[in-house]
N, C-alpha and C positions, 0 to 999 in steps of 0.2 A: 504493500500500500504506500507507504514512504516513497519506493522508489516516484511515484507519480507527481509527486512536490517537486523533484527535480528534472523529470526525464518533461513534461509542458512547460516550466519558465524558461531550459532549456530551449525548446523547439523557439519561442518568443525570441529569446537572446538570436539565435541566427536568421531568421527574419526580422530581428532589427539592424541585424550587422547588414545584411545581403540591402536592405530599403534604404539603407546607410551607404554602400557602398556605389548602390546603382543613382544614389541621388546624388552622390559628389561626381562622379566620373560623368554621367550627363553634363552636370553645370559646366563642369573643365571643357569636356568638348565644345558647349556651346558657347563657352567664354573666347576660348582659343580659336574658333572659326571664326570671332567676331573682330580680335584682337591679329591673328595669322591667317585666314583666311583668304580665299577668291569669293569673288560674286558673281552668280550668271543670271540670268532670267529667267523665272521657270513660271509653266503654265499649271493652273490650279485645273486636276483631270477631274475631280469628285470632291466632293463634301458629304459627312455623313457624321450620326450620333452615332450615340451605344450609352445604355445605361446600365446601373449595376444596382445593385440594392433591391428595395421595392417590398421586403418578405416580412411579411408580421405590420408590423409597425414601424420598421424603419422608411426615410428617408431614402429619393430615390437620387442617384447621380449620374446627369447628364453631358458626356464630353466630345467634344465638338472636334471628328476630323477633319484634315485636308490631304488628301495624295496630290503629290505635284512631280512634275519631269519637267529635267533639265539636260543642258547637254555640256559636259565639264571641256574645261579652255582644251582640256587632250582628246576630245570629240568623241567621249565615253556619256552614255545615255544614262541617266540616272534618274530612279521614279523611289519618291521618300512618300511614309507615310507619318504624317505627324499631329500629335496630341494636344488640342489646347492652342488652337488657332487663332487668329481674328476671325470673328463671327460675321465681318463686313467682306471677305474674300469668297466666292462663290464659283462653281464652275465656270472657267475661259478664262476667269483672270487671271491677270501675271503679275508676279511676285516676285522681288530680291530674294533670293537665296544667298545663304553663307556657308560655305564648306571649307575642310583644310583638302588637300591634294590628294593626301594621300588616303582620306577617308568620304568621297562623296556621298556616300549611301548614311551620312552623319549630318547631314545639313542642317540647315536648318530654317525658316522663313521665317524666322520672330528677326523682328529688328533691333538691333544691338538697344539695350537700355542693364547695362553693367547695375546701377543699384537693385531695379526689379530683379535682376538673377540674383545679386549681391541677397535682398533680405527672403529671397523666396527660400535659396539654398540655406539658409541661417535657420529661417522657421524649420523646416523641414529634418535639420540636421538637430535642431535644439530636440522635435518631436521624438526621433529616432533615439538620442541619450537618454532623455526621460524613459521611454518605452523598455529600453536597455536597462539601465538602473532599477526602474520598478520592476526588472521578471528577476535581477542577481538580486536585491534587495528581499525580494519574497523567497527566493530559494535559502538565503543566507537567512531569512526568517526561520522556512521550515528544517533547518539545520538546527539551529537553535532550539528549537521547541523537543526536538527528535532527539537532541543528545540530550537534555534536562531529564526526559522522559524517560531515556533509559536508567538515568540515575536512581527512579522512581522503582524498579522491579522488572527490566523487562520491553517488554511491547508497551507499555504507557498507557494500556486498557486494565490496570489493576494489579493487586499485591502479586 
């Protein structure tokens, strides 16, 4: 039974490291295409949602694609699908893209705004610490409670 105090905050701790680590390595890419990159022109092919949630009672959440192709300065054809668009960009329009060279299928079509990534990555990464902290916190809880208890007699269910 113990083992399950540790073996769920556990599973927590690496899905917060893993949302931890794809959320910095994102920002860097899109920092660095913005700061090292090329720009081409790329045309908006599709726009689409997708929602998640919805079950019981919760809260439903809707995010807003765009696929766009472009054609990079080395005449490699490139079609991105990306998250969290402007809501004013619709099929046929064209768009700045930002990419590094050696990563096209990385672009990106948000337009450079350094503090907006600056505090988005801050929230996101303060989220993921907390998240972290509270699942070792409650295991180094349930470590505590589990060694006292055996001091107690045993399994901690009695003499």
């Amino acid at each position: 039974m113990q083992v399950f105090f540790y073996i769920f905050p556990g599973i927590f701790v690496v899905v917060g490291v893993f949302g931890l680590v794809r959320t910095l390595r994102r920002s860097s890419e899109v920092s660095r295409a913005w700061r090292h990159g090329r720009t081409a022109e790329a045309r908006c092919l599709r726009a689409y949602t997708t929602t998640s949630g919805g079950g019981g009672d919760t809260s439903v959440t809707t995010t807003l694609h765009h696929v766009y192709e472009f054609t990079t300065a080395e005449g490699r054809t490139v079609r991105i699908d990306e998250r969290n668009g402007r809501s004013t960009v619709v099929e046929g329009d064209f768009v700045t893209v930002y990419y590094l060279p050696e990563q096209p299928e990385k672009a990106t079509a948000q337009p450079p705004a350094r503090g907006r990534l600056a505090v988005g990555t801050g929230c996101a990464v303060a989220f993921f610490v907390v998240f972290i902290a509270f699942a070792l916190a409650f295991m180094a809880g349930a470590h505590f409670v589990f060694s006292e208890a055996d001091g107690f007699g045993g399994d901690g269910f009695g003499p």
